[in-house]
ROGULUM-598072 format. One record per atom (N, C-alpha, C): residue in three letters; x, y, z; atom name; residue number from 1. Coordinates in pm, whole numbers. Layout:
N
<site 'ALA'; <X; Y; Z>; 'CA'; NUM>
...
//
This chain:
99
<site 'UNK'; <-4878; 9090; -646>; 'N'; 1>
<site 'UNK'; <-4892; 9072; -503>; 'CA'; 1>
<site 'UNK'; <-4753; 9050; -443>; 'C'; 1>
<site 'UNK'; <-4743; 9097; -352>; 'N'; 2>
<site 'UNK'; <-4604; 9091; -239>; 'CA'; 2>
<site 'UNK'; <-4577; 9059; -117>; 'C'; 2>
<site 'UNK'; <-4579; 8912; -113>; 'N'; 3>
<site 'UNK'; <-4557; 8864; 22>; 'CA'; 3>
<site 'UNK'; <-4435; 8924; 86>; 'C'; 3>
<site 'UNK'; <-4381; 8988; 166>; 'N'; 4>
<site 'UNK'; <-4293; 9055; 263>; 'CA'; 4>
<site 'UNK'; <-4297; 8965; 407>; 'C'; 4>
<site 'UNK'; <-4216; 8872; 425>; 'N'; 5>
<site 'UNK'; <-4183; 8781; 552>; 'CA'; 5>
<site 'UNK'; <-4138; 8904; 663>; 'C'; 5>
<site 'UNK'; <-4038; 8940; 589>; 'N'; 6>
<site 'UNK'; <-3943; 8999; 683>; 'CA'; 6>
<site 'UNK'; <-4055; 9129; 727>; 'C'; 6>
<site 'UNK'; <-4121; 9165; 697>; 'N'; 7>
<site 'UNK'; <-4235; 9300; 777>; 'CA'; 7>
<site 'UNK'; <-4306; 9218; 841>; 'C'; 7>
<site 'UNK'; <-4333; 9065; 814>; 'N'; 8>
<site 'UNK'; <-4455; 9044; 884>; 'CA'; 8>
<site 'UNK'; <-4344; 8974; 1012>; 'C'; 8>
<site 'UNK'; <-4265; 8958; 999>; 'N'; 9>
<site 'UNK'; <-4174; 8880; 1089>; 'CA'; 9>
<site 'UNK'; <-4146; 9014; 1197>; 'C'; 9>
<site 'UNK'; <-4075; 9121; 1153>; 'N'; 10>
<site 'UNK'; <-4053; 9217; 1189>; 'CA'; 10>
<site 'UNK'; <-4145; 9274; 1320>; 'C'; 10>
<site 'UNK'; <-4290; 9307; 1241>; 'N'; 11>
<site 'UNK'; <-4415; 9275; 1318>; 'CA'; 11>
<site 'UNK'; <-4461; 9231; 1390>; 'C'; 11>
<site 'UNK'; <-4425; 9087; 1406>; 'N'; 12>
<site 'UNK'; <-4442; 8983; 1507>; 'CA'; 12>
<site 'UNK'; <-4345; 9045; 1617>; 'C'; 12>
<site 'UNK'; <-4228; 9034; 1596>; 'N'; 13>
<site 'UNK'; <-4116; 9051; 1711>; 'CA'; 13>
<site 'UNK'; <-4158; 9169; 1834>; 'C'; 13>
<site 'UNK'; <-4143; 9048; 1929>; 'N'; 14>
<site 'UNK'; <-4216; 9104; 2032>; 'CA'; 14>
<site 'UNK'; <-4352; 9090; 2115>; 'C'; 14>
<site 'UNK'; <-4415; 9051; 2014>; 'N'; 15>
<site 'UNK'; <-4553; 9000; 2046>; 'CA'; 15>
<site 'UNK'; <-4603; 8902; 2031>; 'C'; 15>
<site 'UNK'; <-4429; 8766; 2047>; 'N'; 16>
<site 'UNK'; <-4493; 8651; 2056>; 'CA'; 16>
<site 'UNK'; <-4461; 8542; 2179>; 'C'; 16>
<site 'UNK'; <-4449; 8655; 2281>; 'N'; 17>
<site 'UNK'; <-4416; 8593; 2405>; 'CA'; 17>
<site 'UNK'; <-4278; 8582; 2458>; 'C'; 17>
<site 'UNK'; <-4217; 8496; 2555>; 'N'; 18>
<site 'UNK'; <-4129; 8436; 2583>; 'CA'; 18>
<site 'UNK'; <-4100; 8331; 2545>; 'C'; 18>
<site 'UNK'; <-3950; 8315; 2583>; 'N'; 19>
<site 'UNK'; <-3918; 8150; 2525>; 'CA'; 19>
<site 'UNK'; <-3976; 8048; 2595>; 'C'; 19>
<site 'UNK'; <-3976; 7956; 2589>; 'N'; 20>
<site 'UNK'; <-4048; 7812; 2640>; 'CA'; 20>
<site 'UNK'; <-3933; 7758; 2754>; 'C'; 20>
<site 'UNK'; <-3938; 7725; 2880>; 'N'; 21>
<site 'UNK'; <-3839; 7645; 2959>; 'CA'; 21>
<site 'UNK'; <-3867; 7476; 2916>; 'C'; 21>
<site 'UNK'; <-3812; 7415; 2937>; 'N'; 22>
<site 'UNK'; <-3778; 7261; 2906>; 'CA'; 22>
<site 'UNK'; <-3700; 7230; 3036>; 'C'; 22>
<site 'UNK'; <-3716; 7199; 3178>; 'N'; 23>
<site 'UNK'; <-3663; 7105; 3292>; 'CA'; 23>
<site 'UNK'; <-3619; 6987; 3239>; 'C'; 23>
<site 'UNK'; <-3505; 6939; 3279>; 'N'; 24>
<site 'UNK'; <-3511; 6791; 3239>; 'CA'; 24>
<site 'UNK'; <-3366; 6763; 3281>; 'C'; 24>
<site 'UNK'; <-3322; 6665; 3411>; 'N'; 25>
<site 'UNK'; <-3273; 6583; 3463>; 'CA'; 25>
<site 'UNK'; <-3154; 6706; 3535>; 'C'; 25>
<site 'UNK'; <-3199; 6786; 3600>; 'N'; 26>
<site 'UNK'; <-3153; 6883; 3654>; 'CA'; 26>
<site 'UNK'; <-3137; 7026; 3581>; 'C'; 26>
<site 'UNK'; <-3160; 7000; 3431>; 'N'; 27>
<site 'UNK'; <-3119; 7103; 3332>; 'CA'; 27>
<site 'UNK'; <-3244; 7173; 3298>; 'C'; 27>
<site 'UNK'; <-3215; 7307; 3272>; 'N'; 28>
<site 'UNK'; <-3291; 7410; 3192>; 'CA'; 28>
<site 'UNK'; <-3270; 7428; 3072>; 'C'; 28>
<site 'UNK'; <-3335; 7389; 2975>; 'N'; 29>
<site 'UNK'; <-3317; 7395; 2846>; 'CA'; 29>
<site 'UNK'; <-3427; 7521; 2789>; 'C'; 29>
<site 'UNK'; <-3396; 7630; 2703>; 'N'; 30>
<site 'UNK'; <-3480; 7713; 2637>; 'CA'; 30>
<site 'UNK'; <-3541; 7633; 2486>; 'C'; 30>
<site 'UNK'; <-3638; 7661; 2467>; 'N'; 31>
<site 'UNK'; <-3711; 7649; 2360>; 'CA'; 31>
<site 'UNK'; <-3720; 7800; 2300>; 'C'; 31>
<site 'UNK'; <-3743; 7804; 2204>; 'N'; 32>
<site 'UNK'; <-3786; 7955; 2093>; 'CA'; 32>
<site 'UNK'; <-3922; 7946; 2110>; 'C'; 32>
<site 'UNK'; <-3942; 8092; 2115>; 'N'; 33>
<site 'UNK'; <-4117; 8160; 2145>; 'CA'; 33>
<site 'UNK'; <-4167; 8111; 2059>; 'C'; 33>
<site 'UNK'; <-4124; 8103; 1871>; 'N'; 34>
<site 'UNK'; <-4226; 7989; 1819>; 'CA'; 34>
<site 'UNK'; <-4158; 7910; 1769>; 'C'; 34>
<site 'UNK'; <-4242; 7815; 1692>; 'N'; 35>
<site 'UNK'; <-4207; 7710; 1671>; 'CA'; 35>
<site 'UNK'; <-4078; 7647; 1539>; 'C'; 35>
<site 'UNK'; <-3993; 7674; 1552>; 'N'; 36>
<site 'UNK'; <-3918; 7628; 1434>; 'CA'; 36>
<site 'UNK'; <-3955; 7585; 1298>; 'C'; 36>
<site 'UNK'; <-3949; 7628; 1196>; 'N'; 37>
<site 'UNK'; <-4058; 7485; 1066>; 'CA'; 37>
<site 'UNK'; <-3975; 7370; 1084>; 'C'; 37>
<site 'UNK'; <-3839; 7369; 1116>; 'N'; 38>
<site 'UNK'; <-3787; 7237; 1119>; 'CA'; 38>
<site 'UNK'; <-3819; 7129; 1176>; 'C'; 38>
<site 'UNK'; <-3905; 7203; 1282>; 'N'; 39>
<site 'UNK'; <-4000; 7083; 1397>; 'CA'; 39>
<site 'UNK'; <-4070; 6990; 1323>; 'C'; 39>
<site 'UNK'; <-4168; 7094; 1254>; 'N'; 40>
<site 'UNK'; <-4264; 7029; 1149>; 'CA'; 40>
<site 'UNK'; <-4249; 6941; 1078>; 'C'; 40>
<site 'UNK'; <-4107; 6999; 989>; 'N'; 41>
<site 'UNK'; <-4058; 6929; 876>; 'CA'; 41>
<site 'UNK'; <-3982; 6793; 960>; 'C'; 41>
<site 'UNK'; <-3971; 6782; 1024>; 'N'; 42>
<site 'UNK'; <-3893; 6687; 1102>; 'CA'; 42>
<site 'UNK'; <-4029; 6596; 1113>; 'C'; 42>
<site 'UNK'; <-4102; 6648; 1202>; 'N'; 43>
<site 'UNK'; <-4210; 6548; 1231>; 'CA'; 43>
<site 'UNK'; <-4301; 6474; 1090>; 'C'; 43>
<site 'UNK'; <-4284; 6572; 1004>; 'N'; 44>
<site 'UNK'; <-4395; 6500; 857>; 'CA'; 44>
<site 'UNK'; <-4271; 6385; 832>; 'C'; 44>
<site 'UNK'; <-4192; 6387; 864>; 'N'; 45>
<site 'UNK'; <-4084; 6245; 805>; 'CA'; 45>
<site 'UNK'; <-4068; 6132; 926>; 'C'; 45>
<site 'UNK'; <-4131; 6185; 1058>; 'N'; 46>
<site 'UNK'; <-4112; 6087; 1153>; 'CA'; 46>
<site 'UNK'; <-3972; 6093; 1222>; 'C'; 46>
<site 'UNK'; <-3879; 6191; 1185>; 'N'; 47>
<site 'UNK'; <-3758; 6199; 1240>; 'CA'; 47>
<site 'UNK'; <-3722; 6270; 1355>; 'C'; 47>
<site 'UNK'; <-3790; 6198; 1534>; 'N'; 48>
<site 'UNK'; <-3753; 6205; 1590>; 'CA'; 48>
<site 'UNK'; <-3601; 6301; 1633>; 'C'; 48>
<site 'UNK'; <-3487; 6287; 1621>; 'N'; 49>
<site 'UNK'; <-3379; 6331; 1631>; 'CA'; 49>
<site 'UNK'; <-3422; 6477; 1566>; 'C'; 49>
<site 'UNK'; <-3395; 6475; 1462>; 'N'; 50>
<site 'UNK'; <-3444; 6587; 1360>; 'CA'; 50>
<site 'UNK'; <-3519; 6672; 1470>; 'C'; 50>
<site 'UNK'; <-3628; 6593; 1479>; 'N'; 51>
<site 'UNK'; <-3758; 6737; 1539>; 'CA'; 51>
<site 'UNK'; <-3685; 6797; 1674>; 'C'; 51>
<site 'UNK'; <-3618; 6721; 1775>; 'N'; 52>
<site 'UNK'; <-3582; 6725; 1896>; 'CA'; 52>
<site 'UNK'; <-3398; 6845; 1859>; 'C'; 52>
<site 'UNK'; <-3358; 6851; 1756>; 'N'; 53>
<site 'UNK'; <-3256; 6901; 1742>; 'CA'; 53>
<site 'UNK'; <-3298; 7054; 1665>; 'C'; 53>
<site 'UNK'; <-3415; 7060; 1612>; 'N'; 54>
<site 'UNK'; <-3511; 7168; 1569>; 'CA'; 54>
<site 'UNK'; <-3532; 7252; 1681>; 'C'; 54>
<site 'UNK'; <-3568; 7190; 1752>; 'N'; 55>
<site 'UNK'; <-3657; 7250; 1858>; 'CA'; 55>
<site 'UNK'; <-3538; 7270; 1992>; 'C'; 55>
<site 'UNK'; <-3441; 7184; 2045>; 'N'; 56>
<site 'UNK'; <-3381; 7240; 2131>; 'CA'; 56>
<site 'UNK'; <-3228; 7268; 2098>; 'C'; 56>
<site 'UNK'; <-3181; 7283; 1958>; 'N'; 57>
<site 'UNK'; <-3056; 7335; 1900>; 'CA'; 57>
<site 'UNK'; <-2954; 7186; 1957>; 'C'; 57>
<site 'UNK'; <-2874; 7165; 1877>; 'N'; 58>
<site 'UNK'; <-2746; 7109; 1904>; 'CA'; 58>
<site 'UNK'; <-2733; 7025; 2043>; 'C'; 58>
<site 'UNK'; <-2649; 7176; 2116>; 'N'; 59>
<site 'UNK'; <-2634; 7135; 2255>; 'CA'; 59>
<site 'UNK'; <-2740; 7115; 2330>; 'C'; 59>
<site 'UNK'; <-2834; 7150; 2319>; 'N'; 60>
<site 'UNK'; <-2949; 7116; 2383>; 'CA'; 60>
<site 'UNK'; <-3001; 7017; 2391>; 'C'; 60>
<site 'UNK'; <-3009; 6956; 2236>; 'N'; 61>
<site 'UNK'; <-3052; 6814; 2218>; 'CA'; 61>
<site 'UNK'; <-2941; 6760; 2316>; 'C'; 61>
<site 'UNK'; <-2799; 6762; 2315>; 'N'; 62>
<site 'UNK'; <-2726; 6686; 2351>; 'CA'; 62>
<site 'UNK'; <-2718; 6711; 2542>; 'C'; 62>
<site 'UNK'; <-2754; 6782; 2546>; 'N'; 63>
<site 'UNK'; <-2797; 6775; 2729>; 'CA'; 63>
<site 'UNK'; <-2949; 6705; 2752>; 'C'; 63>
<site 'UNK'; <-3005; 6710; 2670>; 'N'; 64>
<site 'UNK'; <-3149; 6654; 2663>; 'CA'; 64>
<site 'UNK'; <-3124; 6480; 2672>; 'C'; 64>
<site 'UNK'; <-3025; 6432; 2560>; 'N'; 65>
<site 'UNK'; <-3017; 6310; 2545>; 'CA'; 65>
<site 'UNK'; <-2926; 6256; 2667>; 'C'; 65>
<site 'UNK'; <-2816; 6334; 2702>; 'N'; 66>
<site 'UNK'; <-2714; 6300; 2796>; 'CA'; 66>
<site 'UNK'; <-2785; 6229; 2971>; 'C'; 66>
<site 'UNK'; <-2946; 6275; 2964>; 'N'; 67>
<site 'UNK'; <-3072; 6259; 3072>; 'CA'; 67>
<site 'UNK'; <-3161; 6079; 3039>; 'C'; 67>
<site 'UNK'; <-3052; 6050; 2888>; 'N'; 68>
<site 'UNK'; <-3146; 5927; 2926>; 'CA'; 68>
<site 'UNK'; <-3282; 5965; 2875>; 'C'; 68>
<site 'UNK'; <-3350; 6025; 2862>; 'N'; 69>
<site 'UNK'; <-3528; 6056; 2814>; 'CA'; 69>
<site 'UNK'; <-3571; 5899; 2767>; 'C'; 69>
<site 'UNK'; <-3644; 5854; 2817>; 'N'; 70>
<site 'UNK'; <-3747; 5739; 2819>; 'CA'; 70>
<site 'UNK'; <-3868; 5799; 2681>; 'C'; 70>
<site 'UNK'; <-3967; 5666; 2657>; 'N'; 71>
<site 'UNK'; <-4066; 5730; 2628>; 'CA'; 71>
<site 'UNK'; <-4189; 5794; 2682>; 'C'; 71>
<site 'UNK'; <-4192; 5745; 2798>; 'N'; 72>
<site 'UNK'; <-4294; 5874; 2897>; 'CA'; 72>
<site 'UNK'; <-4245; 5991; 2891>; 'C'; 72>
<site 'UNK'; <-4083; 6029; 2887>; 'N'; 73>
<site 'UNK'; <-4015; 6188; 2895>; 'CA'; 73>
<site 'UNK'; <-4081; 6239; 2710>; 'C'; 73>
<site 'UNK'; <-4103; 6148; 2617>; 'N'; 74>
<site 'UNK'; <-4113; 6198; 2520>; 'CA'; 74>
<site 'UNK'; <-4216; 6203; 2510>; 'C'; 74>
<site 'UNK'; <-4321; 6153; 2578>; 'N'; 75>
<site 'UNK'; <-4445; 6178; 2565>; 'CA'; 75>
<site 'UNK'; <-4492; 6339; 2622>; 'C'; 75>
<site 'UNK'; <-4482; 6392; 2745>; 'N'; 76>
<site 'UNK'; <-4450; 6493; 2841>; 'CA'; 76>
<site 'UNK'; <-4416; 6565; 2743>; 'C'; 76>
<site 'UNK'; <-4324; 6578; 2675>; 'N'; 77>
<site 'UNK'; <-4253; 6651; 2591>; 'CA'; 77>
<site 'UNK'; <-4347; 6687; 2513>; 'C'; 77>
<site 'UNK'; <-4388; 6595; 2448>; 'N'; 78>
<site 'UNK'; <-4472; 6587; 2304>; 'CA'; 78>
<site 'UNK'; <-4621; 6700; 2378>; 'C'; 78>
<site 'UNK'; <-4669; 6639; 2480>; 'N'; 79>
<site 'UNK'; <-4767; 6728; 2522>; 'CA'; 79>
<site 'UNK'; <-4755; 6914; 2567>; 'C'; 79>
<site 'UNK'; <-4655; 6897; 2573>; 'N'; 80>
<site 'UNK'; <-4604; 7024; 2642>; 'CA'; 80>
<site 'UNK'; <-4584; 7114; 2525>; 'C'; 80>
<site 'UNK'; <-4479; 7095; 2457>; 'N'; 81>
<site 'UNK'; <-4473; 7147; 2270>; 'CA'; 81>
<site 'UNK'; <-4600; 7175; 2213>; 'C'; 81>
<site 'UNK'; <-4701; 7048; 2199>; 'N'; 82>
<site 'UNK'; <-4869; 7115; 2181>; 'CA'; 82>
<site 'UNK'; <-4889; 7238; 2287>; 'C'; 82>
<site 'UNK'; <-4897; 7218; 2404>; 'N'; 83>
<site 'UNK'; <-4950; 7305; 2484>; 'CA'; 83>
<site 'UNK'; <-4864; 7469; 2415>; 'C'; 83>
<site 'UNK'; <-4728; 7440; 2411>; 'N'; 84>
<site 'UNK'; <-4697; 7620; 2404>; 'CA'; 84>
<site 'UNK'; <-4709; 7624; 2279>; 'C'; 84>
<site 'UNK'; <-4669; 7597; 2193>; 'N'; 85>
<site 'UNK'; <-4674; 7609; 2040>; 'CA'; 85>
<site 'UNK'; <-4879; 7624; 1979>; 'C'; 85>
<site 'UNK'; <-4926; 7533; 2057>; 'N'; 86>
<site 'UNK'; <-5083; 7524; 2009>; 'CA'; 86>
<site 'UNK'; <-5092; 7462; 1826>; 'C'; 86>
<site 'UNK'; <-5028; 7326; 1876>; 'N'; 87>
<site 'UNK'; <-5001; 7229; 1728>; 'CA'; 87>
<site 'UNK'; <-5040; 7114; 1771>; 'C'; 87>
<site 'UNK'; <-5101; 7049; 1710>; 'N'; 88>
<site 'UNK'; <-5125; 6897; 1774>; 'CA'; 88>
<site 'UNK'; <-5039; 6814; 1690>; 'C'; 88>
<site 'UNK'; <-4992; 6718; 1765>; 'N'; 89>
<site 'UNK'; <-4899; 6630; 1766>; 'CA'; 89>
<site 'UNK'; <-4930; 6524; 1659>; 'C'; 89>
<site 'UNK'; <-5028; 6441; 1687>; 'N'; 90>
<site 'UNK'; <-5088; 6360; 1560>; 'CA'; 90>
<site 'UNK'; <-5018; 6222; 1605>; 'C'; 90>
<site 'UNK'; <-5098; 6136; 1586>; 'N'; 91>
<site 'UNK'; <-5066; 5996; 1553>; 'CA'; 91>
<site 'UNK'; <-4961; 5923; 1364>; 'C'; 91>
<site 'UNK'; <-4908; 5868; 1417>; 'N'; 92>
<site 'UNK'; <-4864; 5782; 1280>; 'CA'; 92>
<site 'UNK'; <-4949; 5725; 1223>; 'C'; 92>
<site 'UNK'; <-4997; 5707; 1087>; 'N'; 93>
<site 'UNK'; <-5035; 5675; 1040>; 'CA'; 93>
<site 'UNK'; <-5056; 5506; 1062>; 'C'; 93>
<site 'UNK'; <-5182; 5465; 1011>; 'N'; 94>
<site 'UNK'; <-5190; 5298; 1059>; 'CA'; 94>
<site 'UNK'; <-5159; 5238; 919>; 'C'; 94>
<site 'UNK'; <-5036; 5137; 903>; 'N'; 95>
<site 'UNK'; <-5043; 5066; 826>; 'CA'; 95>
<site 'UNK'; <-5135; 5039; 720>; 'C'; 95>
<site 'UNK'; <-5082; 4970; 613>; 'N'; 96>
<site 'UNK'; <-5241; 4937; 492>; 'CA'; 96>
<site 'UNK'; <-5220; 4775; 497>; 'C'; 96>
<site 'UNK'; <-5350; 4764; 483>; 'N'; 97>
<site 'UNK'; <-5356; 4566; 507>; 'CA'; 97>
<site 'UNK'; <-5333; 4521; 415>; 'C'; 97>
<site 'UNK'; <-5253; 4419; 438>; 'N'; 98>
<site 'UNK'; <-5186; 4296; 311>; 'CA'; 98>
<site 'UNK'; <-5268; 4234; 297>; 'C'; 98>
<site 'UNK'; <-5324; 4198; 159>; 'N'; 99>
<site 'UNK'; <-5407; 4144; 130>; 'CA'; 99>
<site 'UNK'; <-5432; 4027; 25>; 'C'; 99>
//
């Protein structure tokens, strides 16, 4: 069997929309039509920074952060990423009781 990325990638191109806009504190930031795995992989570790530097590159993060972002801006965020991507976000896990 022969998985081939690059045909199915190939394939895709084109037919997976536009990039994503990101507004935020006067700035236009682009997002990628999909979703980075680094997002992912960022988020299964909880690493904030990580996922946010996945998803809006370098400078982006760093015009993103330069805005101050609260946690309501990261919440917004967080909903919006579900909305174009079509990933749900997920809760942290709840602690285990000491017992």
């Amino acid at each position: 069997m022969k998985i081939d990325l690059d045909a199915a990638r190939a394939a895709r191109n084109g037919k997976d929309g536009e990039p994503h806009s990101l507004y935020f504190n006067g700035q236009e930031l682009v997002l990628p039509a999909r979703m980075p795995i680094g997002v992912a992989i960022a988020a299964s570790k909880g690493d904030v920074e990580g996922l946010l530097v996945s998803l809006l590159g370098e400078d982006g993060f760093k015009t993103f952060m330069a805005g101050q972002p609260d946690d309501g801006d990261l919440q917004v965020l967080a909903e919006g990423v579900q909305a174009a991507y079509g990933v749900s976000v997920g809760e942290a896990p709840a602690s285990a009781n000491s017992s």
